[in-house]
C-alpha positions in Angstrom: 0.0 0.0 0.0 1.3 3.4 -1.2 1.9 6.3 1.3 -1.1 8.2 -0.1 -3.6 5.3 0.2 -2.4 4.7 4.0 -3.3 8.4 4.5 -7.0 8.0 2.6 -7.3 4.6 4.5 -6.5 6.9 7.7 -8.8 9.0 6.7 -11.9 7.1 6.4 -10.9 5.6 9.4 -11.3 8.3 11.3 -14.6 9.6 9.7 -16.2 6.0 10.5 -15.0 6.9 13.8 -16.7 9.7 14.0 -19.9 8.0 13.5 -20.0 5.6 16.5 -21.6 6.1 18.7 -19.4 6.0 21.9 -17.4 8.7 20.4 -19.5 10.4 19.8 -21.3 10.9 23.1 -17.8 11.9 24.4 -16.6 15.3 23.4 -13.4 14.5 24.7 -13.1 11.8 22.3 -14.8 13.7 19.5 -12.3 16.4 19.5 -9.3 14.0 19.7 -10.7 12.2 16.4 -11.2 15.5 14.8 -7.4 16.5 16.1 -5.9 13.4 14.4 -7.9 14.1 11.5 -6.8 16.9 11.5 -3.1 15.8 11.3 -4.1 12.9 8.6 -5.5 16.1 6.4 -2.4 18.6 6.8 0.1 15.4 5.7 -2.2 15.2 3.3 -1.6 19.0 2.0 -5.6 19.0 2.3 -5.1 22.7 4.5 -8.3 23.6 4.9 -9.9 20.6 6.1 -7.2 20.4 8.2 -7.8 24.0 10.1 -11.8 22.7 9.9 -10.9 19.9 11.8 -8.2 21.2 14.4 -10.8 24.2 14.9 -13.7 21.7 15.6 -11.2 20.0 18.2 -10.2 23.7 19.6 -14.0 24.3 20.0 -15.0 21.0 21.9 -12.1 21.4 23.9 -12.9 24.9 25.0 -16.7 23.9 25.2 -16.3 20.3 27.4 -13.4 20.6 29.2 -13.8 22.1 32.5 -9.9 22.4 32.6 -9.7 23.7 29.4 -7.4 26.9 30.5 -4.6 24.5 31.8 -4.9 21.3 29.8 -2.1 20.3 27.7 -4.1 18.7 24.8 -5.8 22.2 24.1 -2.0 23.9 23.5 -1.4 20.9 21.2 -4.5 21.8 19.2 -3.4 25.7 19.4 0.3 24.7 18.1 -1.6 22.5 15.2 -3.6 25.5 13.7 -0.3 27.9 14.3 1.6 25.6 12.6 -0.8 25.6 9.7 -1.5 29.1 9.3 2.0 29.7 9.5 2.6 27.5 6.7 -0.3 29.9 4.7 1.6 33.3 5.7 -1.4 34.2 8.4 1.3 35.5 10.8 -0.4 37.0 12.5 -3.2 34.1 13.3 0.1 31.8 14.0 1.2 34.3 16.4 -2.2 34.4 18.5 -2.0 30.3 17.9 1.2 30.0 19.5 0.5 32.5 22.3 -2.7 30.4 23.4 -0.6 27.8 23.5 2.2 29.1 25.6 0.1 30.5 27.9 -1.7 26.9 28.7 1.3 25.2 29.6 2.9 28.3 31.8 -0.5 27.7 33.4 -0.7 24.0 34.0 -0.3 22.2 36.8 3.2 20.4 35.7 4.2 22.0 33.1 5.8 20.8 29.7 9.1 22.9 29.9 10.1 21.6 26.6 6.7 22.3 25.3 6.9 25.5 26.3 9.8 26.3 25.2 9.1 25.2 21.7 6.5 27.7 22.0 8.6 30.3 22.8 10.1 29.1 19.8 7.8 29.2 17.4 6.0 32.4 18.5 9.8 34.2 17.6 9.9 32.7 14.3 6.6 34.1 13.6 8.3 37.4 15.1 10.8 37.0 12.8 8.7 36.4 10.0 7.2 40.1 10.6 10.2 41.7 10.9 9.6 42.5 14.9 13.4 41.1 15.4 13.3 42.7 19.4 10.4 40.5 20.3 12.0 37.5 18.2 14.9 38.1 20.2 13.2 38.2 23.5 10.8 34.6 22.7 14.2 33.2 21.6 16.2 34.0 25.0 13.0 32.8 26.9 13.1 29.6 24.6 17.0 29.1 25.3 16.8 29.7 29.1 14.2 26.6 29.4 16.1 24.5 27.1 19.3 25.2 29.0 18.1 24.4 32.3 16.5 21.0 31.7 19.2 19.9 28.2 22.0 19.0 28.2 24.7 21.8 27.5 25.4 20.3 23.6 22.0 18.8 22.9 21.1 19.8 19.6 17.9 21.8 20.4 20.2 24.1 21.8 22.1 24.7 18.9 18.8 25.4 17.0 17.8 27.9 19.2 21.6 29.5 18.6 21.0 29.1 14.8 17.5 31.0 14.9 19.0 33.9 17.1 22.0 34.0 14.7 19.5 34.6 11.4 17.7 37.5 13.3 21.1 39.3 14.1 21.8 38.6 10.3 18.6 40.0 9.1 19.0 43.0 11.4 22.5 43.6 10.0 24.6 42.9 13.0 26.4 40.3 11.4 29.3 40.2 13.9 26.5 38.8 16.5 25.1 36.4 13.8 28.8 34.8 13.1 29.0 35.2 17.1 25.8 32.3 17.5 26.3 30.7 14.5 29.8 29.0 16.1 27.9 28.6 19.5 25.8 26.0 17.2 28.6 24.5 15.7 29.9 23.5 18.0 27.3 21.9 19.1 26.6 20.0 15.6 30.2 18.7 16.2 30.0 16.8 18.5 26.2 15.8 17.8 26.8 15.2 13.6 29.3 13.5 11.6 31.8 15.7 10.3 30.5 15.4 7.0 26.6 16.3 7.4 25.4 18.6 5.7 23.6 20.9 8.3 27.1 21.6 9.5 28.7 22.6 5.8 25.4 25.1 5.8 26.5 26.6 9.2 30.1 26.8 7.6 28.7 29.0 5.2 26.7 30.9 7.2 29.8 31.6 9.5 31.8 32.6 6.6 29.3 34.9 4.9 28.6 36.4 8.4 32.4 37.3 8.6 32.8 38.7 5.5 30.4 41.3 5.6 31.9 42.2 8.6 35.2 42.4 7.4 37.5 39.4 8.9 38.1 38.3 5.3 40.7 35.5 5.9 38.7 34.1 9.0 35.5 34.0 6.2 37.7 31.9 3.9 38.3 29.8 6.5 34.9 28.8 7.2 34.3 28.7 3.3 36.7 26.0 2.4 35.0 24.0 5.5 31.8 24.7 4.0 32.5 23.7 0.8 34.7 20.5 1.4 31.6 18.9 3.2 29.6 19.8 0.2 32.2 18.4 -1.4 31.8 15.1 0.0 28.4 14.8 -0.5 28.0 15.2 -3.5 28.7 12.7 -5.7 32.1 12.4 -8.1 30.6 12.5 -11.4 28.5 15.6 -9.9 28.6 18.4 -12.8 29.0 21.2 -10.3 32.1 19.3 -8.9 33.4 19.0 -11.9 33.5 22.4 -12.9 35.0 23.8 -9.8 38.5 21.4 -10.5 38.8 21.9 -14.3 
């Protein structure tokens, strides 16, 4: 069975689900068929039945649950539509997504930390998405201080975090901060990737370019011929590119 039938199998799965009649005298069960649904529809690039269902589950929730303000599966529901409308350019919609979200597990009982901090996370990309770089700034230092606290030191989260605050000092022009966060997460992909992968030749390069503009020239080349001997090795020898850099 191909990948797309599996998904259409899901699919009427779930709406035959739908229909029985234990679920559906339990809202709480309602809303978690209409949240996997949901998920089924947004692999399937099926977007708006995807925000129909995950607003149907965002509705029941809010309606039935009487812990509804401090429940965890309500932020997941939030972080599904934010993640959808980000992926349509409704920033703004994202942002008040992600917010919602955030503001359930701050306000739950145990919280998720790394939930949360994924929040943070994801409301500063939306930030940064809009242009408001302070704010991105201050979601990704609330984001990195959770992370920091309950991860290991060189867990790789933490260097994402490092990469995103990086790009915003980029965009903003302050490239000399960028280059600054872009090596606080290589080194972190060093000792988490092989020396060869290529998420580490892209951080190379965004080292190197970061330099240059800000005028340590020889320390850019540096990080350039990194960059480009891991792209090197991945690509393969009879590559055209390849070939054209050595004649």
């Amino acid at each position: 069975m191909g990948t797309t039938a599996r998904y259409k199998k899901a699919e009427q799965f779930y709406l035959l689900s739908l229909k029985d009649s234990v679920v559906s005298q339990d809202a709480g069960c309602t809303a978690a068929v209409y949240n996997d649904l949901g998920l089924n529809y947004k692999i399937m690039e099926q977007v708006d039945k995807a925000v129909a269902c995950f607003q149907i589950a965002l509705d029941l929730k809010l309606k039935y649950l009487t812990n509804a303000d401090t429940n965890p599966s309500v932020a997941i529901t939030y972080n599904n539509l934010g993640g959808i409308y980000f992926t349509q350019e409704e920033y703004e919609l994202a942002a008040i997504m992600c917010r919602n979200a955030a503001r359930i597990y701050r306000a739950s009982p145990n919280p998720n930390q790394i939930s949360l901090a994924t929040c943070y996370n994801n409301i500063a990309t939306v930030c940064k998405e809009l242009e408001r770089y302070e704010d991105a700034l201050l979601m990704y230092e609330k984001s990195l201080e959770i992370r920091l606290s309950v991860l290991p030191s060189a867990h790789p989260m933490i260097a994402t975090v490092y990469n995103n605050v990086a790009q915003v000092y980029y965009l903003q022009g302050i490239s000399g901060k960028a280059a600054e966060f872009w090596k606080k997460a290589l080194a972190i992909q060093q000792t988490s990737l092989p020396s060869d992968h290529p998420i580490l030749g892209r951080t190379y390069q965004s080292i190197a370019i970061a330099l240059y503009e800000h005028g340590h020239l020889e320390q850019a080349l540096e990080y350039a011929k990194q960059s480009q001997k891991i792209k090197s090795t991945n690509l393969p020898t009879d590559h055209r590119k390849l070939k054209e850099k050595n004649e």
